[in-house]
N, C-alpha and C positions, 0 to 999 in steps of 0.2 A: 755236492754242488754240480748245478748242470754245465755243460762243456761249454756252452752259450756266454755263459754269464763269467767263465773262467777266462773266455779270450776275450771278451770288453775289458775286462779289467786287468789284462795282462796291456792293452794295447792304450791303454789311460794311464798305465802307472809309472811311465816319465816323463807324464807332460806337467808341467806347472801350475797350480792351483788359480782359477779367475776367481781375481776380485772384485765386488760388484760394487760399482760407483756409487757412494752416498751424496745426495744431498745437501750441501751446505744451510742451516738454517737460519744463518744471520745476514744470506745476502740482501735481502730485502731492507734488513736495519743498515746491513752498508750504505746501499743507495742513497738512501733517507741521508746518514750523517755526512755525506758529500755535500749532500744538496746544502744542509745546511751550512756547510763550513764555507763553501763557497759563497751562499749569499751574507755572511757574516764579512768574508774578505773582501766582497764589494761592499757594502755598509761601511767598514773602515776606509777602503779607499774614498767612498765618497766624501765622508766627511773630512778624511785627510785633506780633498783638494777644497772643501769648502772653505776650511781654516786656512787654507795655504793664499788662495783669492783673498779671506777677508784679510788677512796680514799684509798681504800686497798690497790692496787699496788704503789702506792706512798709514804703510812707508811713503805712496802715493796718491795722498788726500786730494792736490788738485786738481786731480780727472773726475773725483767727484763733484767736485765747485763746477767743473766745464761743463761734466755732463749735466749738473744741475740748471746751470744758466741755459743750454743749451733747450733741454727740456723747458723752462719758464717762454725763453723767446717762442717756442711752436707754440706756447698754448697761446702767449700772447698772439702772436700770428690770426690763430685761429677765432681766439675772441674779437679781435679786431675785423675781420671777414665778417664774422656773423653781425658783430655792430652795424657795420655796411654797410650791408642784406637787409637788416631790422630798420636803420634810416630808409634805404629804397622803395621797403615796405607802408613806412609810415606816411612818405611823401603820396604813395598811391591810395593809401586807408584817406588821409585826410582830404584828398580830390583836389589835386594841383590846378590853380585856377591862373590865368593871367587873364587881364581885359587888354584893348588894344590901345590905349593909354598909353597903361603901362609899358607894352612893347615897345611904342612909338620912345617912348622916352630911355631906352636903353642903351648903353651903346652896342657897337655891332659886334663886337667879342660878348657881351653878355646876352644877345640876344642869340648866338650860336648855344651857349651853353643853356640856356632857356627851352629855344628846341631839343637841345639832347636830354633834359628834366620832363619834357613833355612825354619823349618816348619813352624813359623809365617807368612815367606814370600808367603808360598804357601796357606796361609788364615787359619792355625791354631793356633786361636788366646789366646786359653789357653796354649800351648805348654812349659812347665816348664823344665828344667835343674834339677831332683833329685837323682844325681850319685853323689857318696860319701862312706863312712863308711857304710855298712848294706845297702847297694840301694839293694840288693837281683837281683841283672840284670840288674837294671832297671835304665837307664843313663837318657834319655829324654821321656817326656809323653805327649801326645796330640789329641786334637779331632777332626778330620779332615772336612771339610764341609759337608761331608755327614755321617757325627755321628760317624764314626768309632773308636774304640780308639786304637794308635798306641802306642806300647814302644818299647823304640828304647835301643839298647846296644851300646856305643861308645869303637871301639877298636884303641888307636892312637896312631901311630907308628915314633918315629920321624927320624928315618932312611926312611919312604917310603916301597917302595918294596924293600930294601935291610934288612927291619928291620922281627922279626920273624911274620913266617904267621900267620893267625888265624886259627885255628883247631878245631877240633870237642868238644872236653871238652868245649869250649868258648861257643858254641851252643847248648850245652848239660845243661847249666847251664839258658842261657834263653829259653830254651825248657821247665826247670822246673820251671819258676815261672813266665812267660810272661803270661798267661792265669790264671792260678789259682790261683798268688797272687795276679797281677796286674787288671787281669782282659780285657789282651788284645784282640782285632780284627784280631789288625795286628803285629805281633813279628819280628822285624827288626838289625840286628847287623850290623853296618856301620862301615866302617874301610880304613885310608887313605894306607893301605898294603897288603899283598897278602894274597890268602884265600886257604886252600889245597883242593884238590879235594875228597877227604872225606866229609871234613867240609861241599862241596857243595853239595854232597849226602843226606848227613845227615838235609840237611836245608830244598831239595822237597822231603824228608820222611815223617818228622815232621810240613810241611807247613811252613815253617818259611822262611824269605826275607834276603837275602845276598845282601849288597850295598859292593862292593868288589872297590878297587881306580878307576876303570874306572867308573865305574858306578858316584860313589862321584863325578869324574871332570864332569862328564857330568849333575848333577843336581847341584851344587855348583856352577857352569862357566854360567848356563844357567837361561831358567824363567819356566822350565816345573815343577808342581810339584810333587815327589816322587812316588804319587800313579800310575803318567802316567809312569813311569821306570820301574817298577816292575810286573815281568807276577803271574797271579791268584791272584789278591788283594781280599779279599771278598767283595761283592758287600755293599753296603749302608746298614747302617742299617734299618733306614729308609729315608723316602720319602722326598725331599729337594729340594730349588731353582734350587740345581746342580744337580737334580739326573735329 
């Protein structure tokens, strides 16, 4: 033997044998049966807490009666909106007519509520009746298709044009709280009788809309609506299917 090969293995022969690291071959199947076990253990929990819910709700049946009533009033709710809408709609399909007859012979709370039917007609579908005690001016209110908001003053006369005119003071009163209190676009005083010619001065000073009996018969009688009667409306407020 060469002297080479004699001191290698004089110089190796107290050391301790390496042992070379194998491979486990089931780590892979390990992973895999975690995974399973664990989504088995969620699978049981969940349906633990499903049964433990539905157990509850049946010691405590009445929160389902509440929830139940609860859920019928919304739908009622909601079916009763859409009624609403569907009447608003039909009053405009069938072409709301009044003649000035008729007006003349209304009383002046129904003839308020007559002009606020008129604006629904013409697609103002918030258009409310709140003239009364303390209305400050303000007979009927509404939002026209293209955002504007109108308040209307109702003056009704049940003589017609033999009953007293509308005057300045009338207009002087929705000059002061059309825009400031209300907050209107468009300030309008509508009146099935005659209007002085002051009044009508005093209404292109102040920018304000005189619907005077002719004018009434002719958007009452007909299907145009109001904003197209009226010269200098302000334009939109904003941007709209109609504009």
């Amino acid at each position: 033997m060469r002297p080479r090969t004699r001191k290698v293995r004089a110089a190796t022969a107290g050391r301790p044998p390496v042992r070379r690291r194998s491979r486990r071959p089931g780590r892979g199947r390990k992973r895999a049966e975690d995974r399973l076990i664990g989504l088995l253990v969620a699978a049981a929990l969940a349906v633990a807490l499903v049964v433990t819910v539905v157990n509850w709700l049946l010691d405590h049946w009445w929160i389902l009666i509440a929830a139940g009533g609860l859920a019928v009033s919304a739908g009622g709710g909601r079916l009763y909106h859409r009624r609403q809408r569907a009447r608003w709609e039909a009053v405009r399909a069938q072409g709301l007519r009044y003649g000035l007859a008729q007006l003349d012979a209304l009383h002046h709370t129904r003839f308020e509520y007559a002009v606020r039917d008129l604006m629904r007609r013409d697609g103002c579908e918030d258009a409310l009746r709140v003239g009364g005690g303390g209305d400050l001016g303000a007979d009927v209110k509404a939002t026209d298709p293209y955002g504007r908001r109108w308040v209307i003053q109702c003056k009704h006369r049940r003589n017609g044009l033999a009953g007293s005119a509308v005057g300045t003071p009338d207009l002087q009163v929705l000059n002061g709280t059309a825009r400031q209190v209300h907050g209107a676009d468009v300030a309008v005083i509508v009146t099935n009788g005659r209007v002085t010619a002051p009044a009508f001065d005093f209404a292109k000073q102040q920018r304000l809309h005189v619907v005077d009996r002719h004018t009434l018969g002719v958007w009452a009688a007909g299907s145009r609506p109001l904003w197209e009667l009226l010269r200098a409306v302000p334009p939109p407020r904003k941007p709209t299917a109609f504009s």
